[in-house]
C-alpha positions in Angstrom: -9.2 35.2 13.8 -8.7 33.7 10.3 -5.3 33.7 10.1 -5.1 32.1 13.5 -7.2 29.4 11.9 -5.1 29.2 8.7 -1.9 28.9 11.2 -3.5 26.2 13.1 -4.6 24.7 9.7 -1.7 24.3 8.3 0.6 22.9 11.2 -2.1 20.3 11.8 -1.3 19.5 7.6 2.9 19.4 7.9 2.4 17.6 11.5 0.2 14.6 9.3 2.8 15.1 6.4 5.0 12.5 7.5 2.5 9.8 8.6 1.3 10.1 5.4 4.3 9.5 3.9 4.9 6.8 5.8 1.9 5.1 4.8 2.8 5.5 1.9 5.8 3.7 2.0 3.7 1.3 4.0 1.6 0.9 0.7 4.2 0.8 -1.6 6.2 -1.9 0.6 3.0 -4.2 0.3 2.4 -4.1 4.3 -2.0 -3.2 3.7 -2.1 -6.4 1.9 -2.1 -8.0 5.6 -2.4 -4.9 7.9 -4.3 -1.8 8.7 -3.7 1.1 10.7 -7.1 0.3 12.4 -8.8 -3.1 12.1 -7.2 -6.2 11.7 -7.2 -7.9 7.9 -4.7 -11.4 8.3 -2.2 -9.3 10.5 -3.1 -7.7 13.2 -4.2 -3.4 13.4 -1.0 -1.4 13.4 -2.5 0.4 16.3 -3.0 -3.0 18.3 1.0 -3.3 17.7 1.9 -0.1 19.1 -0.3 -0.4 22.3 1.5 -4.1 22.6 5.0 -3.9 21.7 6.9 -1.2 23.1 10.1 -2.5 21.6 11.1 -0.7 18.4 13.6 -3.6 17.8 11.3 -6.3 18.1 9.1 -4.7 15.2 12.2 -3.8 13.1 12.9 -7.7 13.8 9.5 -8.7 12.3 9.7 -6.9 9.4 12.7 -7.7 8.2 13.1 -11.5 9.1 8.8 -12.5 9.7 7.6 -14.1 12.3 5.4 -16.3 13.6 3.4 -16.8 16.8 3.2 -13.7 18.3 -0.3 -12.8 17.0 -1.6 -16.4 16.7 -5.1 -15.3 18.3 -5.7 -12.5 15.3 -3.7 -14.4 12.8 -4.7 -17.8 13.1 -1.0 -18.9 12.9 -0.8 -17.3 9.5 2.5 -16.4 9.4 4.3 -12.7 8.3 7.1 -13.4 5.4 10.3 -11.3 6.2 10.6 -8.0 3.9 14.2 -7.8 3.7 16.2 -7.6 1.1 12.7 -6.7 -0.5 12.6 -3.6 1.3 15.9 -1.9 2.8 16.8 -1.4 6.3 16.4 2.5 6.0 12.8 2.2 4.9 11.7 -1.1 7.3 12.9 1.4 10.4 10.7 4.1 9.2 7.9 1.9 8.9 8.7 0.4 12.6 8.9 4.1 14.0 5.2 4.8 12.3 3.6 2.0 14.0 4.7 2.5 17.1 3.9 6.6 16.3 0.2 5.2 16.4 0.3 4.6 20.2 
């Protein structure tokens, strides 16, 4: 039975590996200054993204060139500054595929 539990253990760890890393990125990209995975801070939740916009290019498309207007309710028109060049393309499509992993 314990190994069982150390086999369910540690594929539950390498199955969170990569969302980890990816907020990682997230952090190191400067996204949590304005968003959370949960709760909104001047952007909206990450989560409230995914169940919203089921458009991977739309996100990818906010990340890299901003926008404004699509979350005016949560935002208070407070716009979101583009990220690219700041951040390549490679890593703005990994942070579009983990928010809309948090569906």
């Amino acid at each position: 039975m314990k190994r069982i539990f150390t086999v369910v253990a540690l594929a539950s760890a390498f199955a969170t590996a990569p969302a980890m890393a990816d907020l990682g990125l997230a952090k190191k990209s400067g996204c949590l200054a304005c968003h959370s995975i949960d709760n909104k801070v001047v952007g909206p939740a990450w989560k409230d993204v995914a169940a919203e916009v089921d458009d991977r290019a739309r996100i990818i498309a906010s990340i890299k060139k901003g926008s404004k207007g699509h979350w005016t309710s949560v935002t208070g028109g407070v716009p979101m500054p583009p990220y690219s060049p700041r951040v390549s393309d490679e890593n703005i499509e990994k942070l579009a595929d983990f928010i809309m992993s948090l569906k």
